[in-house]
MDTraj code that builds the backbone (N, CA, C; nanometers):
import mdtraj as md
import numpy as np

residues = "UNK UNK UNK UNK UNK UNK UNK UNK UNK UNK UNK UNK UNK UNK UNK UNK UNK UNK UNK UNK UNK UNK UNK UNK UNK UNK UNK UNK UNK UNK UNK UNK UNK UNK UNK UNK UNK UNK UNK UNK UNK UNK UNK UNK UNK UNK UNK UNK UNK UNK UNK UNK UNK UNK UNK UNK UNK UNK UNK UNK UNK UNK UNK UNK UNK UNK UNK UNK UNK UNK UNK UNK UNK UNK UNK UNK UNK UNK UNK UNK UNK UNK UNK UNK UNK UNK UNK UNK UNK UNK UNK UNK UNK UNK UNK UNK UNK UNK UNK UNK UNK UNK UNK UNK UNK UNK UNK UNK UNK UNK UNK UNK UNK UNK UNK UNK UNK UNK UNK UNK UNK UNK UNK UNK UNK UNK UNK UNK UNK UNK UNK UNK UNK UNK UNK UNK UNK UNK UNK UNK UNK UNK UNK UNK UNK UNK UNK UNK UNK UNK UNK UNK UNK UNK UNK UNK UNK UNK UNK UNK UNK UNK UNK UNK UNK".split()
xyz = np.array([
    [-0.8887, 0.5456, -1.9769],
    [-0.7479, 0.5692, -1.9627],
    [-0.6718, 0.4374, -1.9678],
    [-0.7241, 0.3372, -1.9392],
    [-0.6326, 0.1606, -1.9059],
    [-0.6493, 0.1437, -2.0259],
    [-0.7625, 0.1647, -2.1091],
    [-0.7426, 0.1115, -2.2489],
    [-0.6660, 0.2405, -2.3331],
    [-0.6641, 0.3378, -2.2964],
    [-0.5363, 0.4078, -2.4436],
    [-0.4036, 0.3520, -2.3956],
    [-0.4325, 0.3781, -2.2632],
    [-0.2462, 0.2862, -2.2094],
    [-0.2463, 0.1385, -2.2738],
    [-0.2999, 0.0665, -2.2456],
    [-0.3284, -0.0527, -2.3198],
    [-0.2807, -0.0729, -2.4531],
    [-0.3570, 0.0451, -2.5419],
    [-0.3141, 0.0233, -2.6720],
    [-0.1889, 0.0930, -2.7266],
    [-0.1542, 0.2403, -2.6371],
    [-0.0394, 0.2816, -2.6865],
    [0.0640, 0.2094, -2.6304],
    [0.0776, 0.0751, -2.5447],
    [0.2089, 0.0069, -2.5143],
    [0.2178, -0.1524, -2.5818],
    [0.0572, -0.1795, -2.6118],
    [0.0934, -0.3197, -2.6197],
    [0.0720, -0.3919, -2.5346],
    [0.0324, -0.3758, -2.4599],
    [0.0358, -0.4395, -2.3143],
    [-0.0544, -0.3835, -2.2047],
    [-0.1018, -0.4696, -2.1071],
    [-0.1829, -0.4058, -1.9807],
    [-0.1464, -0.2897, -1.8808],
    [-0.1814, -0.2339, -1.8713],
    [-0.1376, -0.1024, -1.7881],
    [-0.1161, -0.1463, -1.6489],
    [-0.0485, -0.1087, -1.5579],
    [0.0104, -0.1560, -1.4253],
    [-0.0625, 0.0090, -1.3397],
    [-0.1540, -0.0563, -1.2541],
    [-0.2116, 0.0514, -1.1424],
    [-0.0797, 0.0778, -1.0290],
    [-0.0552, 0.1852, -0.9994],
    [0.0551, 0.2010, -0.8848],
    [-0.0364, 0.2695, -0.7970],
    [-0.1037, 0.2096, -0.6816],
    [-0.1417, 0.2630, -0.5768],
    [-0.1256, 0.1445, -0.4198],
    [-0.1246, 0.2746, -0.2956],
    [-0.1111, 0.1347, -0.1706],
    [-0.2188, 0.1361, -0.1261],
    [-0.3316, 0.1754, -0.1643],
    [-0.4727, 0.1374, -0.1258],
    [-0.5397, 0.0053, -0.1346],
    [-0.5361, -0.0455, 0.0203],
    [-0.5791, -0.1902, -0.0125],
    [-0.6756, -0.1990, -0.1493],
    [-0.7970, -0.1274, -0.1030],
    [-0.9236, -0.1744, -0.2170],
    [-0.8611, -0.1489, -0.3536],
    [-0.7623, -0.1274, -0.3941],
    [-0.7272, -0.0640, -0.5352],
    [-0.7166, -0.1719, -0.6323],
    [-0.7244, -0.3351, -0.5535],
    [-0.7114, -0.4633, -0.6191],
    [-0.8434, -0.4619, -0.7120],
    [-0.9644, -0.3633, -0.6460],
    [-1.0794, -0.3970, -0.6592],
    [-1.1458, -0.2722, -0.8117],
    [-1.0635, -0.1762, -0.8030],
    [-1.0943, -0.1155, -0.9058],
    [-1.0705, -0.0679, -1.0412],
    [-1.0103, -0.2138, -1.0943],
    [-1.0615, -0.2149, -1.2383],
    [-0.9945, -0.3688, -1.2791],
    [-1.0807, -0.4869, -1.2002],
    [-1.0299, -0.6140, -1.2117],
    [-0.9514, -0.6760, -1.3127],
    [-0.8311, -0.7456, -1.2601],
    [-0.7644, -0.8078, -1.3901],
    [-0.6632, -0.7097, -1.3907],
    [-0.6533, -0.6102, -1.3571],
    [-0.5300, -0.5416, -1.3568],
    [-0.4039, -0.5559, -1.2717],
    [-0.2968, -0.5347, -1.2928],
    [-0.1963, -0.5607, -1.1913],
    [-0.1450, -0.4367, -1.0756],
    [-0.1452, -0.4914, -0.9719],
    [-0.1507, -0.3403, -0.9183],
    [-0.0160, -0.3324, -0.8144],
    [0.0759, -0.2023, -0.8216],
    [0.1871, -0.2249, -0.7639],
    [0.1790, -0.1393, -0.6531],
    [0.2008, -0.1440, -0.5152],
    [0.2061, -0.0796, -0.4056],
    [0.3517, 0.0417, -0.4256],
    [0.3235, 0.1965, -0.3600],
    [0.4355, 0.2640, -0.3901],
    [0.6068, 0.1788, -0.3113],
    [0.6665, 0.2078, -0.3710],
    [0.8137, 0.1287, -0.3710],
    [0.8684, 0.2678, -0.2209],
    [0.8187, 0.3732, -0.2385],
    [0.8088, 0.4552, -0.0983],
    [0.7015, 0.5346, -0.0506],
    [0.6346, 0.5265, 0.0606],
    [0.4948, 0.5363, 0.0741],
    [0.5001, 0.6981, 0.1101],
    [0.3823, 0.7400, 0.0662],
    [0.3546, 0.8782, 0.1263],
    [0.4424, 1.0084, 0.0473],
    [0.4461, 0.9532, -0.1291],
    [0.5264, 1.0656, -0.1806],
    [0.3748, 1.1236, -0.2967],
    [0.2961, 1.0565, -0.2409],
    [0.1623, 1.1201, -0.3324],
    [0.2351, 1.0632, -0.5126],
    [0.1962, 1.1506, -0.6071],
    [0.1646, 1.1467, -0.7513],
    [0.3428, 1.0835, -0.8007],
    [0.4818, 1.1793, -0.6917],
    [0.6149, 1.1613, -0.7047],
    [0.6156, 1.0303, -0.6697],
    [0.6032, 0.9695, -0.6129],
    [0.5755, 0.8352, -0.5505],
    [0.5205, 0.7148, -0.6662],
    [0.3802, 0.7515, -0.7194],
    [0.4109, 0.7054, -0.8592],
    [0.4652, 0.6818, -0.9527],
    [0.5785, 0.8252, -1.0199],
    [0.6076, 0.8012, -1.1032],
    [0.7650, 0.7390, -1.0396],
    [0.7894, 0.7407, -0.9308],
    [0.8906, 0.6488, -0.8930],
    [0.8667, 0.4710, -0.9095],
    [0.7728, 0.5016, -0.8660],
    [0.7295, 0.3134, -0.8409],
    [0.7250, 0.2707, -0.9965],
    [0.6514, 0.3396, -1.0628],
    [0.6585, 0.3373, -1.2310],
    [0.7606, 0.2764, -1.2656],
    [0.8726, 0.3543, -1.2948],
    [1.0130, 0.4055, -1.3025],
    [1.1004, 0.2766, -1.2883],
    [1.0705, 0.2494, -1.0962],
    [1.1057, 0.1308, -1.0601],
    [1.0434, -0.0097, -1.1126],
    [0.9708, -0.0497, -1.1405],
    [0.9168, -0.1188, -1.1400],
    [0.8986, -0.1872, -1.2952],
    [0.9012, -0.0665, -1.3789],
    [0.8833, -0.1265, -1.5425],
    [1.0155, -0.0584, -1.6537],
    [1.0854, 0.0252, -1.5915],
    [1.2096, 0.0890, -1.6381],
    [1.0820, 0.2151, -1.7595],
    [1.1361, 0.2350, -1.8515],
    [1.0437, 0.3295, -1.9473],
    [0.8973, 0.3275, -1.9113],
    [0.8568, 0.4079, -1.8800],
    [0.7081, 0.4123, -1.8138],
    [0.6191, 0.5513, -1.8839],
    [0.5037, 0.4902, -1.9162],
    [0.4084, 0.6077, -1.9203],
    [0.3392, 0.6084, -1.8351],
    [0.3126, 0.7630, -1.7523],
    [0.2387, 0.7681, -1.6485],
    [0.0671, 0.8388, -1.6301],
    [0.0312, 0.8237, -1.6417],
    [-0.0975, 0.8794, -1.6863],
    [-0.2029, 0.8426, -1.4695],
    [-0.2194, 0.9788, -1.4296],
    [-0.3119, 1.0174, -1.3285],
    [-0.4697, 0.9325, -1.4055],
    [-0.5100, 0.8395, -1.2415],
    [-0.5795, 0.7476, -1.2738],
    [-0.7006, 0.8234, -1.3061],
    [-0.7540, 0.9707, -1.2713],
    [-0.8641, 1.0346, -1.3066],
    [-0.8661, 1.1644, -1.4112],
    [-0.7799, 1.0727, -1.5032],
    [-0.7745, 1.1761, -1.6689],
    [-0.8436, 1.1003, -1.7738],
    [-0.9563, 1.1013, -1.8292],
    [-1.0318, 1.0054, -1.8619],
    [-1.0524, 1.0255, -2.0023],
    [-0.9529, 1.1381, -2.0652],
    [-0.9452, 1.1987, -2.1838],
    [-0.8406, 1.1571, -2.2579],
    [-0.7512, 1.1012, -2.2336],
    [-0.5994, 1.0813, -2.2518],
    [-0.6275, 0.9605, -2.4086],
    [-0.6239, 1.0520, -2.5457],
    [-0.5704, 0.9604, -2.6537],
    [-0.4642, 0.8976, -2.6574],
    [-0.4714, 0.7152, -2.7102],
    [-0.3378, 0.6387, -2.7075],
    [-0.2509, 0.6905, -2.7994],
    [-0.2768, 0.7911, -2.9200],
    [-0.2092, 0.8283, -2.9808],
    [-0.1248, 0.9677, -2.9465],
    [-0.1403, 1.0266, -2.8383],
    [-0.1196, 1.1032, -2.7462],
    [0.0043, 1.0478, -2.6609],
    [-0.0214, 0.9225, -2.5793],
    [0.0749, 0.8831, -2.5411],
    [0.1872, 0.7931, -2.5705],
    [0.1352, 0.7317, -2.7138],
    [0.2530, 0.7188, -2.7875],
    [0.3563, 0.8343, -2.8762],
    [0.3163, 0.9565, -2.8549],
    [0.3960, 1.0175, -2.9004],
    [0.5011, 1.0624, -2.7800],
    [0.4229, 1.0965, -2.6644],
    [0.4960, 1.0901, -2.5332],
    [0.6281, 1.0158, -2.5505],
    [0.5964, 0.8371, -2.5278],
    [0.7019, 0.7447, -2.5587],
    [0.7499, 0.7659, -2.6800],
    [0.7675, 0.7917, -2.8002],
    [0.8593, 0.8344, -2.8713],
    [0.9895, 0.9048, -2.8662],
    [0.9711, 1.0164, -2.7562],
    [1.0579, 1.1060, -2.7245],
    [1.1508, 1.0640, -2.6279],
    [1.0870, 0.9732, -2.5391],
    [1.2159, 0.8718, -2.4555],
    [1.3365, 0.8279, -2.5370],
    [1.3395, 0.8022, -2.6707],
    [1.5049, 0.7935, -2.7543],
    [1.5558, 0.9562, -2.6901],
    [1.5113, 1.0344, -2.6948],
    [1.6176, 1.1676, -2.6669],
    [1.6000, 1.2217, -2.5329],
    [1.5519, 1.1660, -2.4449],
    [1.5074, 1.2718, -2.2959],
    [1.4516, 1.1422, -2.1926],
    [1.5268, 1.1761, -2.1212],
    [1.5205, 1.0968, -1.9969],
    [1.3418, 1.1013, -1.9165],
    [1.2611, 1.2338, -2.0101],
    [1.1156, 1.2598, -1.9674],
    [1.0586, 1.3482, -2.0332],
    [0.9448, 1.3053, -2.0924],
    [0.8717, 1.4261, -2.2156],
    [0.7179, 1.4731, -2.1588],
    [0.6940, 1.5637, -2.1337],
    [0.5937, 1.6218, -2.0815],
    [0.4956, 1.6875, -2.1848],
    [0.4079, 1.6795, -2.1898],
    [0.2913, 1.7779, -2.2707],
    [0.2962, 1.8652, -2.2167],
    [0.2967, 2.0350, -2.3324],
    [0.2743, 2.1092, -2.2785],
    [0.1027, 2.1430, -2.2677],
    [0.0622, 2.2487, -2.1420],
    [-0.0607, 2.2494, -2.1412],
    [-0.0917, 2.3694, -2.1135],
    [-0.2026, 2.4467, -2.0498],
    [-0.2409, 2.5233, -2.0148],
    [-0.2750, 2.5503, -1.8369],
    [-0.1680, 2.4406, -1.8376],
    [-0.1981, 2.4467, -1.6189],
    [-0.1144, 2.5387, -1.6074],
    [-0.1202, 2.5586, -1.4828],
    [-0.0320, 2.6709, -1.3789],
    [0.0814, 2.6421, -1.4263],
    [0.1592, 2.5129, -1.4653],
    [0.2778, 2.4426, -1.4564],
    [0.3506, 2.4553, -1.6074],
    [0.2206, 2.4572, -1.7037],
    [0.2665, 2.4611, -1.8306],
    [0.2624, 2.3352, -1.8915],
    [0.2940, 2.2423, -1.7727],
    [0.3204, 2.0904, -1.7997],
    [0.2452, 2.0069, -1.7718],
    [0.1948, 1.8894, -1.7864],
    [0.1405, 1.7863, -1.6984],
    [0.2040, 1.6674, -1.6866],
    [0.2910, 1.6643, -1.5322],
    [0.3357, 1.5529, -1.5059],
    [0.2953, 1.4500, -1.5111],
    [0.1744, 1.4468, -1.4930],
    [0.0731, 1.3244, -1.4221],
    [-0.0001, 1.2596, -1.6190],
    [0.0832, 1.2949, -1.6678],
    [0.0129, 1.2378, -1.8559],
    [0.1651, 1.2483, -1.9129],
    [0.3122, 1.1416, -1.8684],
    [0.4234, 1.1870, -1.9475],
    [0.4735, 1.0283, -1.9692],
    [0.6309, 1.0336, -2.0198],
    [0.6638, 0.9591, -2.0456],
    [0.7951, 0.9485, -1.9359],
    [0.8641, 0.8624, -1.8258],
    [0.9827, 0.8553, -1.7730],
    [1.0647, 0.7688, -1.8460],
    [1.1629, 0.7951, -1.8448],
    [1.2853, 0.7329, -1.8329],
    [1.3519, 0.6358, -1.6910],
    [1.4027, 0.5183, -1.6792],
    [1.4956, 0.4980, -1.5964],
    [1.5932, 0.5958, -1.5122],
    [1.6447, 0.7056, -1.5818],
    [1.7250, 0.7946, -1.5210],
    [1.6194, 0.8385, -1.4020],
    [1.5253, 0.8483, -1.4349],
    [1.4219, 0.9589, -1.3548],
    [1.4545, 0.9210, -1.2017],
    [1.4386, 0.7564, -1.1828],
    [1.4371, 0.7351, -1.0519],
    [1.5820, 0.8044, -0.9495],
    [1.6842, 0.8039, -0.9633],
    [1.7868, 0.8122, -0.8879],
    [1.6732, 1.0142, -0.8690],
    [1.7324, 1.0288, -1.0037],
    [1.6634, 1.2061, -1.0307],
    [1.5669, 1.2211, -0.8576],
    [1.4957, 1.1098, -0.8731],
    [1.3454, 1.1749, -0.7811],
    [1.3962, 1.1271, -0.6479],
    [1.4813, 1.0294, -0.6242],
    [1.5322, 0.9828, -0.5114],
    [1.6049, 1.1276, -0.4343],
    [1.6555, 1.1974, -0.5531],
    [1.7811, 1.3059, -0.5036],
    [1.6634, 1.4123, -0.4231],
    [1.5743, 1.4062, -0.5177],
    [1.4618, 1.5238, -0.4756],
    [1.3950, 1.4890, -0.3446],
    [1.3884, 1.3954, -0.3205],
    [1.2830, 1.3729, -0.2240],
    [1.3799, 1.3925, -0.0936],
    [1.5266, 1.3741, -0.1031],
    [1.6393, 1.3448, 0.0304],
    [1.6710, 1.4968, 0.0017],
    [1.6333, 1.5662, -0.0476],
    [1.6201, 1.7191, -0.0120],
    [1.5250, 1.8042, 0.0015],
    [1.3850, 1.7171, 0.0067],
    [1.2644, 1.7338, 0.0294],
    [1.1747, 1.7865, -0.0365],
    [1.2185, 1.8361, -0.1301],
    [1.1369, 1.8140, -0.2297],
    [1.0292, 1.7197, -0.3158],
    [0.9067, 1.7150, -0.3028],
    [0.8313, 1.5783, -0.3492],
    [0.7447, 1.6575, -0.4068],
    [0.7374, 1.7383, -0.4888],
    [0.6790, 1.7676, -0.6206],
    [0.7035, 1.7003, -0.7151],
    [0.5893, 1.6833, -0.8129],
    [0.5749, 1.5819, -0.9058],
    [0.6845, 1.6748, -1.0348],
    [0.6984, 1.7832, -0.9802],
    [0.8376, 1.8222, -1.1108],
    [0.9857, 1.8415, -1.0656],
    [0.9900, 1.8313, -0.9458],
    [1.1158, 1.8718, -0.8076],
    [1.2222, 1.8262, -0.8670],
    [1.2297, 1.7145, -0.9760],
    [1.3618, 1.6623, -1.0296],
    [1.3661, 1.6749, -1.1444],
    [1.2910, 1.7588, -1.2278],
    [1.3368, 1.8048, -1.3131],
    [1.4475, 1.8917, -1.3865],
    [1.5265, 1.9260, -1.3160],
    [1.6212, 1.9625, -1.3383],
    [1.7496, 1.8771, -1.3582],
    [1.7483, 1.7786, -1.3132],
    [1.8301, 1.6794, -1.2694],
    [1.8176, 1.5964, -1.3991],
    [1.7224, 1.6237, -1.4797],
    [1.7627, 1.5085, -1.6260],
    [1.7144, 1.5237, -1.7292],
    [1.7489, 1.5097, -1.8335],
    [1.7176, 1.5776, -1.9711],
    [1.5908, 1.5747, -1.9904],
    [1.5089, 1.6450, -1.9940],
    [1.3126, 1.6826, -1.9997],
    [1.3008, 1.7896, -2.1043],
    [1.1891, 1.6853, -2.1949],
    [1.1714, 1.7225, -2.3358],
    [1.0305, 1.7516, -2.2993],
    [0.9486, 1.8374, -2.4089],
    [0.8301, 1.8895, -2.4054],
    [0.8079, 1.8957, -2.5351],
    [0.6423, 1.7895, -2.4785],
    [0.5631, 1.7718, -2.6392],
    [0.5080, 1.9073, -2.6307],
    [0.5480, 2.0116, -2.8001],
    [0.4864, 2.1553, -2.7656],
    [0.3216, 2.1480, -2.7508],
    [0.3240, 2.2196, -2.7257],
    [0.1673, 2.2358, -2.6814],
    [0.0870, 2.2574, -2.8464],
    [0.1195, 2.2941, -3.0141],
    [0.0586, 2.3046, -3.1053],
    [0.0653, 2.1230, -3.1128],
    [0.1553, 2.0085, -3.1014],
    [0.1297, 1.9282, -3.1050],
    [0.0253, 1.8273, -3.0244],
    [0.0019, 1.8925, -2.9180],
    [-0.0953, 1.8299, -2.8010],
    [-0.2451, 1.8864, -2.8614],
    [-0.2323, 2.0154, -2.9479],
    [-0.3399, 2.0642, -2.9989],
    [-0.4055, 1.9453, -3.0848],
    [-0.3091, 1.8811, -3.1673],
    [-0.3810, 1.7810, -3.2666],
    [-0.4428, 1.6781, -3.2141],
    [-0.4283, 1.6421, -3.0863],
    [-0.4960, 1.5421, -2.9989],
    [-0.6686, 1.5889, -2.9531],
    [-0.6585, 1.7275, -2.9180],
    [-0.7667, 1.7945, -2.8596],
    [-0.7611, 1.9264, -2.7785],
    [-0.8475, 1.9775, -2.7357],
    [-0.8194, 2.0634, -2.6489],
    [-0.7478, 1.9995, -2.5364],
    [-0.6269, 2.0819, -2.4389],
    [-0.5832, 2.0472, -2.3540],
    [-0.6673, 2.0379, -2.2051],
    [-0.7642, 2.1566, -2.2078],
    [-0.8447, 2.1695, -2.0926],
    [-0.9358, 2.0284, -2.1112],
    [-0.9912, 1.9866, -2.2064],
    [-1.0656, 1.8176, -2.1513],
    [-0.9401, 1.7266, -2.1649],
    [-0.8230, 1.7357, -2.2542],
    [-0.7464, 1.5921, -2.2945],
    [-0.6676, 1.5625, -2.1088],
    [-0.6211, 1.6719, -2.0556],
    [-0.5847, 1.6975, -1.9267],
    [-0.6644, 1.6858, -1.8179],
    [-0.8117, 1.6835, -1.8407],
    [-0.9045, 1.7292, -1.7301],
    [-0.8814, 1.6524, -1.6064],
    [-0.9244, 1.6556, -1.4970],
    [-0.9154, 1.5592, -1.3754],
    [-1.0527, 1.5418, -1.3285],
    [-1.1035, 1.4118, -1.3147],
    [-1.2286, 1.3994, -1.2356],
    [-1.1830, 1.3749, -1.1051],
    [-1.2407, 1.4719, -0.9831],
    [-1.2053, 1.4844, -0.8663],
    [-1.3127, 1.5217, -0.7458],
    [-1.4402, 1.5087, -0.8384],
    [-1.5674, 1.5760, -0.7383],
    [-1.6344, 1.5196, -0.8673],
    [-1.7596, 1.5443, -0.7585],
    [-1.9132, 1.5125, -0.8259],
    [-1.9397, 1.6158, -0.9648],
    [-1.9017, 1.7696, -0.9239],
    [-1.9487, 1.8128, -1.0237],
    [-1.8222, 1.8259, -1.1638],
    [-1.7066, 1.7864, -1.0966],
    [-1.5904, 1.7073, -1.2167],
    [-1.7073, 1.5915, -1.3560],
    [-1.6865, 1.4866, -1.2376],
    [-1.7627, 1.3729, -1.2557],
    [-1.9205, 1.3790, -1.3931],
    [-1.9935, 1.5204, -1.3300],
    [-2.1047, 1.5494, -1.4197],
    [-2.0497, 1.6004, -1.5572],
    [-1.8739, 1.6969, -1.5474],
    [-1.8388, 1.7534, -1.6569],
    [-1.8381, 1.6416, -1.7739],
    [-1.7274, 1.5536, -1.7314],
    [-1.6877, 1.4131, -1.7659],
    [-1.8263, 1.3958, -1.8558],
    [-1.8891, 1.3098, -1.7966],
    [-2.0229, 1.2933, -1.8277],
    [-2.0544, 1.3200, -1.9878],
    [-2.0777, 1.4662, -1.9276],
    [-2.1625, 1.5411, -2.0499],
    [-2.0312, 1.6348, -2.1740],
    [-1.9792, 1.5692, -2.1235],
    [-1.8222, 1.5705, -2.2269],
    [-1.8242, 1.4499, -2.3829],
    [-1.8687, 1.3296, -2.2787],
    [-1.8664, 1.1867, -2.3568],
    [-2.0387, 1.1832, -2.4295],
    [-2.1177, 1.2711, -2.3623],
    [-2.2700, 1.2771, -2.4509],
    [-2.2159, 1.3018, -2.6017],
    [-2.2576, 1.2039, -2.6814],
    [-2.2597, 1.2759, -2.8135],
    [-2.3515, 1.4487, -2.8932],
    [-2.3121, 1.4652, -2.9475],
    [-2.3538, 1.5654, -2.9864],
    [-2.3545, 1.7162, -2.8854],
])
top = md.Topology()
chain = top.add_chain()
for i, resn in enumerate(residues, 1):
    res = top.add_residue(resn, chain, resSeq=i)
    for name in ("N", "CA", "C"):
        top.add_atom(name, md.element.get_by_symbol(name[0]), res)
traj = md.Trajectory(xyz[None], top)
């Protein structure tokens, strides 16, 4: 995932977590503490937001994520303050693999001082574009390009995902 971010920006990918050890897991990287603590994944894409203005955000345990995937993401920032893939989650969307805008932050600030801290809670609040889901098709299936490693037997999927053949 640090290297498609890597290559779809040009540049080194910025870790946003406040976990001390987080200096430690994936050296050489720069790592930014949340800008407000305790908003989980919303909290990210705030610190993002804050921190680098146009941001791609990509969940540190999606291990599928093509750079050509998320440069199409950032493309869509000329027209939408936030472009989401569509997918096959509960949500339709996946926040946690998009592109923000600058606008986003005030957006998520509003959400959170009405308590809302869902990673989509401010969506309403600013122009949000969606990569259709036949275009996310040309990347891959959405169920691995989306997947989350989150357990051991995640971890084994992963795995035997990347086995050739």
């Amino acid at each position: 995932m640090a290297e498609a971010l890597a290559e779809a920006t040009g540049s080194p990918p910025i870790l946003v977590a406040s976990a001390p050890e987080a200096l430690s897991w994936l050296p050489g990287l720069r790592v930014e503490p949340d800008v407000v603590a305790g908003l989980g994944a919303l909290g990210g894409i705030l610190t993002a937001v804050d921190r680098v203005g146009p941001a791609l955000c990509v969940a540190w345990d999606m291990p599928f994520i093509p750079a050509a995937l998320l440069r199409d993401l950032a493309v869509g920032l000329a027209e939408a303050d936030a472009v989401l893939p569509e997918s096959d989650s509960r949500r339709g969307l996946e926040p946690l693999c998009a592109a923000y805008g600058p606008a986003c932050a005030p957006a998520i600030r509003a959400a959170v001082a009405r308590g809302d801290r869902r990673a989509i809670g401010f969506h309403a609040d600013i122009r949000l574009s969606r990569l259709e889901r036949s275009r996310v098709l040309q990347y891959g299936d959405p169920g691995v390009l989306f997947f989350n490693v989150n357990t051991p037997s995640d971890l084994e999927r992963a795995e035997a995902l990347c086995r050739p053949g």
